[in-house]
C-alpha positions in Angstrom: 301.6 -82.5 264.6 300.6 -85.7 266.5 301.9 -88.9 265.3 302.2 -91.3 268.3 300.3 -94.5 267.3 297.2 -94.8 269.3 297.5 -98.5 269.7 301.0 -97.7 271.4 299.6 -97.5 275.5 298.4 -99.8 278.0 295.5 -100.6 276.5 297.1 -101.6 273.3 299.0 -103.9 275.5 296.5 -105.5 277.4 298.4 -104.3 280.6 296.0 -103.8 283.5 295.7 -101.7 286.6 297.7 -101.8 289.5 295.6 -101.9 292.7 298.0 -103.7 294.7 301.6 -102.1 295.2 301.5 -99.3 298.0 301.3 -96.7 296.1 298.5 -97.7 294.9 297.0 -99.3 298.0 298.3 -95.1 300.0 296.5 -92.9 297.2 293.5 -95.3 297.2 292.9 -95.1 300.7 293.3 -91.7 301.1 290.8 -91.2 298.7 288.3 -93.2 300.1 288.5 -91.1 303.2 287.5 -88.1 301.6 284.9 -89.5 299.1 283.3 -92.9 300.9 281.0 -95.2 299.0 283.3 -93.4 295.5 283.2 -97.1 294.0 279.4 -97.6 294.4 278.7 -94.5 293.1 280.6 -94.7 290.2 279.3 -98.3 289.4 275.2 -97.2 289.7 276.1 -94.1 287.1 277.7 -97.0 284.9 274.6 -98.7 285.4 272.0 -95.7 285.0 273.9 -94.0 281.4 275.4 -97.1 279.8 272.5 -97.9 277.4 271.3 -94.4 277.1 275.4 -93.4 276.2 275.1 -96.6 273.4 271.8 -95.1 272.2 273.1 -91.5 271.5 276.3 -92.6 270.3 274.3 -95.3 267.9 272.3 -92.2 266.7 275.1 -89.6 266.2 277.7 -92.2 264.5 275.4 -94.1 262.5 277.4 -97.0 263.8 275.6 -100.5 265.3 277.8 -102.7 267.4 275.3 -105.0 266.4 273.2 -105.8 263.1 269.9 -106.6 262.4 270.5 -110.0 260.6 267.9 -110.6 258.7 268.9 -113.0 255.9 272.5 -112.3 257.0 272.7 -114.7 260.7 275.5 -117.1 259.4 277.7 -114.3 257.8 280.8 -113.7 259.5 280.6 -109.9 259.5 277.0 -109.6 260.6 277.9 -111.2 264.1 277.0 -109.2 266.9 279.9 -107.1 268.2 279.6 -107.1 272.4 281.7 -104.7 274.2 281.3 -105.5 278.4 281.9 -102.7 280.8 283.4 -103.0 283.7 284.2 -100.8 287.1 287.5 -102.3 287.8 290.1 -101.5 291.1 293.4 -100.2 290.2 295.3 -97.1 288.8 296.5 -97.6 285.1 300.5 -97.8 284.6 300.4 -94.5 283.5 298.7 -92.4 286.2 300.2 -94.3 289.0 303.6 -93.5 287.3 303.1 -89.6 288.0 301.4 -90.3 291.2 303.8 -92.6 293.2 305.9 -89.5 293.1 303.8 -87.2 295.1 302.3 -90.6 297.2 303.7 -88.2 300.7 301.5 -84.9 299.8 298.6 -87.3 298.5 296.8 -86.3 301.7 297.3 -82.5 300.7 297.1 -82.7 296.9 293.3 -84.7 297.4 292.1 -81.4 299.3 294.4 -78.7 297.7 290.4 -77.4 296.5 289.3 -77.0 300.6 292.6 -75.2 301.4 291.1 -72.7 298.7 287.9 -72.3 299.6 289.5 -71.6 303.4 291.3 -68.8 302.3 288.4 -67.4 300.6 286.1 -68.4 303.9 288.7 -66.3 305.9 288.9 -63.2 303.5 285.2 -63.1 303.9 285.7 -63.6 308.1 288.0 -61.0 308.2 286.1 -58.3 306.1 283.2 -59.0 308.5 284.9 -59.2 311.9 283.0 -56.9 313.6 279.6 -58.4 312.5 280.8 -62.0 313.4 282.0 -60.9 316.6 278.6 -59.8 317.4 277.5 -62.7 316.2 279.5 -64.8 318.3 282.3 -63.5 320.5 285.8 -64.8 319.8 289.2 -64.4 321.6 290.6 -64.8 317.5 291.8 -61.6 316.3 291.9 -59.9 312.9 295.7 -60.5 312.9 295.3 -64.4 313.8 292.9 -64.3 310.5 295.4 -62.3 308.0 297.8 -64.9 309.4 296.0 -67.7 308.7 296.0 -66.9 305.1 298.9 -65.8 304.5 299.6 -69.3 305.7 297.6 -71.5 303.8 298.4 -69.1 300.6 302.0 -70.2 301.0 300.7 -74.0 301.6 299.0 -73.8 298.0 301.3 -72.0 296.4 303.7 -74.7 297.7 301.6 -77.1 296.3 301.9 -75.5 292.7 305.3 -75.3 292.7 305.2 -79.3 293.4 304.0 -79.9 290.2 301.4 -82.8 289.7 298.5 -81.0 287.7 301.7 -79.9 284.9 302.6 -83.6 284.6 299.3 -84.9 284.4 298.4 -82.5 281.4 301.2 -84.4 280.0 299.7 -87.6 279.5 298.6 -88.7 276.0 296.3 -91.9 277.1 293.3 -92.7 278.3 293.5 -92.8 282.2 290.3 -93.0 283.9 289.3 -95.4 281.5 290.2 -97.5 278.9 288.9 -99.4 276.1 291.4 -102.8 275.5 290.7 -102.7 271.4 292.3 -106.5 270.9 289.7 -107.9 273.5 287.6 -106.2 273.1 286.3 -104.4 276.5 286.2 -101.2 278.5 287.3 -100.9 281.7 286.2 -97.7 284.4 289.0 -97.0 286.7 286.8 -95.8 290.1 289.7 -94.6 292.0 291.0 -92.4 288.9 287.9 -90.7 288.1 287.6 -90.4 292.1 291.1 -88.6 292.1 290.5 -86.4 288.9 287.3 -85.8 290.3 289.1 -84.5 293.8 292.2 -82.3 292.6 290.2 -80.6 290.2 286.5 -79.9 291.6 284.4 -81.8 289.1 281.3 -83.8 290.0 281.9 -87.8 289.9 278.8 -88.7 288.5 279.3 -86.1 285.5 283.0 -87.2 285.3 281.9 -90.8 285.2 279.8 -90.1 282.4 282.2 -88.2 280.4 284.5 -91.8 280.5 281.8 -93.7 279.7 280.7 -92.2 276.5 284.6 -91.7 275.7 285.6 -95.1 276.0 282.4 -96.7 273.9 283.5 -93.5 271.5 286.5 -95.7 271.0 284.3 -99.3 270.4 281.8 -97.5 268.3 284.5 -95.4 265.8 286.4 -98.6 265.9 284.0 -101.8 265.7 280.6 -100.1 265.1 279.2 -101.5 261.5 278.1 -99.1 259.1 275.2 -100.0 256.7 277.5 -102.6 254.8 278.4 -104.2 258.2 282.0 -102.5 257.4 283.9 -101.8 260.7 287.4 -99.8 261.4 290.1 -102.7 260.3 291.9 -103.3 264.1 295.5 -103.2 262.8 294.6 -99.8 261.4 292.8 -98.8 264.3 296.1 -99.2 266.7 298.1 -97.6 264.2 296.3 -94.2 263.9 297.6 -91.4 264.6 296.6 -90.2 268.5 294.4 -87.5 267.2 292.5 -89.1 265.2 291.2 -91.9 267.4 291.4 -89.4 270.8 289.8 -86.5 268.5 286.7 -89.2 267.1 286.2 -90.3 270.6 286.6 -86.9 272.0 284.2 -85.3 269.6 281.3 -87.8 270.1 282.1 -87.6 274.0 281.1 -84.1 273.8 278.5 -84.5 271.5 276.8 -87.0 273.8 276.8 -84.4 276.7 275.4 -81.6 274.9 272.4 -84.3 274.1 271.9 -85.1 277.5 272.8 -81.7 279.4 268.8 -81.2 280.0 268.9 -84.5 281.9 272.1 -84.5 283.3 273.9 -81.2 282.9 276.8 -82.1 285.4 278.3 -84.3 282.6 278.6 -81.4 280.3 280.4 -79.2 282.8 282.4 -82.3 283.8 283.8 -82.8 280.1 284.2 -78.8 279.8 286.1 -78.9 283.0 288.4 -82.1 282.7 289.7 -80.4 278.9 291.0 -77.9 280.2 293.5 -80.5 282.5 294.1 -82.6 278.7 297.2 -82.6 276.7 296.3 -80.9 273.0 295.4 -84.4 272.2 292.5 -84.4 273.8 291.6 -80.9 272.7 293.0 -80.9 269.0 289.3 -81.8 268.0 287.6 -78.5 269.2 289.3 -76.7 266.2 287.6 -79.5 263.7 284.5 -77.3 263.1 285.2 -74.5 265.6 283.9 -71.9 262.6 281.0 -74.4 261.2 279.7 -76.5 264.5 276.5 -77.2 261.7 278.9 -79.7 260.1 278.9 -81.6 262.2 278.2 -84.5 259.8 281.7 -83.8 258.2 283.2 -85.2 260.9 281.3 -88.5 260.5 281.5 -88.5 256.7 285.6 -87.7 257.6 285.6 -90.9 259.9 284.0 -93.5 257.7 286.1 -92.5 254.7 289.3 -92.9 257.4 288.0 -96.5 258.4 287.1 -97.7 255.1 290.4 -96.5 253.5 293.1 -96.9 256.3 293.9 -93.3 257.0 296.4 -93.6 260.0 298.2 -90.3 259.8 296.3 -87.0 261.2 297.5 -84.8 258.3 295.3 -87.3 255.8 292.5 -87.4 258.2 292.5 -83.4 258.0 292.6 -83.1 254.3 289.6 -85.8 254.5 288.0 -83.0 256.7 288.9 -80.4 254.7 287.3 -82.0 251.6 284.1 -83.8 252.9 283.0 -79.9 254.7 284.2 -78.0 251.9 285.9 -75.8 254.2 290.0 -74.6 255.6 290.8 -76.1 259.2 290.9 -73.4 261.3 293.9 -73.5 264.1 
């Protein structure tokens, strides 16, 4: 079971990104040779989703970060909650942690996919040699092909025994994003979701998305108002248990994809793709209602009864479940 207090991370801390030491500044740069104008993109996809994210996620949570104030403008509670966005430079402490190890092979690591695809581009050259030769004559031989694999098979399989994509399953916080719950604000870390986006083959644009709606997850479970104008108590909030304030905002995340994946069906297959790189944290919520996906509902029910009575430990919040959809958690 998770118990690691969420508000126990960077975030929690109000520690920001590092875009300046040169680890940093190397897997930056090598990035942005392999994905140029990353930071604009990024930013206009920010741009394009950000009200249409807050809409869904005002619709599915039944959560305002704001509150029509009629008769209610000079109480205290009823004052409208703004959460700013921001694309900022940097890694956060935690990513650039793992990566300053493997800062040498970043240059390999960023196009371990291409070195696949080759060997697959080769099989296929070799199969049709005598076609291709046709095609266009070649002093390369069959042999120089088999050899070329063989070669770049050993390079990846070098490249798995280095290790990065193991250690960065390990990590229990938010790191292509982050939502800084004391301020409060979210930041979108353009280089990360650039890097994510390169070692594992997943569209920026969807990936972007999928932080977006994950980090406002996190301001609407924690200060979105119900109908009483009730929000999640901060202290409580930082002291939840990781899988219940990853799990909330990972649960609406995917909700908010399967809304839009007429419109924009790369952010589906972005947040299907970057779960299966996620330590259980991030995945502990797909066994919520993995037998009733209906109840959906019972999750929000679950959530404002955790809010409104302090439920920091996951155990609790799974009984909550448990009782609100009248039904056993299935592991």
């Amino acid at each position: 079971m998770f118990t690691q207090k969420w508000g126990d991370s960077y975030y929690g801390h109000n520690i920001g990104p590092d875009a300046d030491s040169p680890s940093a500044r190397h897997w930056i740069e090598q990035l942005e040779h392999y994905q140029p104008n990353l930071k604009q993109r990024v930013q206009r996809t920010v741009n394009q989703w950000n009200l249409i994210v807050r809409d869904q996620l005002r619709n599915e949570t039944a959560l305002r970060l704001s509150i029509e104030k009629e008769n209610k403008i000079n109480h205290p509670e009823h004052k409208p909650t703004q959460i700013p966005i921001k694309v900022v430079d940097g890694l956060p402490e935690p990513l650039i942690d793992i990566l300053r190890r493997y800062s040498e092979q970043a240059p390999i690591l960023l196009n371990e996919n291409a070195f696949t695809d080759t060997v697959k581009g080769l099989l296929i050259a070799n199969n049709q040699f005598s076609a291709l030769q046709t095609l266009c004559s070649s002093q390369i031989s069959q042999s120089d092909l088999a050899n070329a694999s063989v070669w770049l098979q050993q390079i990846l399989e070098q490249l798995r025994q280095i290790g990065i994509k193991p250690k960065l399953r390990e990590l229990n916080q938010d790191i292509l994003g982050a939502y800084f719950f004391n301020v409060p604000k979210v930041e979108i870390y353009w280089a990360a979701i650039g890097i994510y986006a390169q070692l594992y083959s997943i569209s920026i644009e969807g990936l972007c998305l999928v932080v977006l709606a994950h980090e406002l997850a996190h301001a609407y479970t924690h200060r979105g108002k119900d109908i009483d104008g009730t929000t999640w108590k901060t202290k409580d909030f930082g002291n939840a248990d990781l899988s219940i304030v990853e799990g909330l905002a990972q649960f609406y995340t995917k909700t908010v994809c399967e809304k839009l994946a007429a419109r924009f069906p790369a952010a589906l297959e972005a947040y299907q793709a970057l779960l299966q790189t996620q330590s259980p944290v991030y995945t502990e919520h797909e066994q919520w209602i993995k037998d009733h996906p209906h109840l959906k509902e019972a999750v929000r029910f679950s959530m404002i009864q955790c809010r409104s009575e302090g439920i920091v430990r996951y155990d609790y919040f799974l009984d909550v479940l448990k009782h609100v959809g009248n039904f056993p958690f299935s592991r």
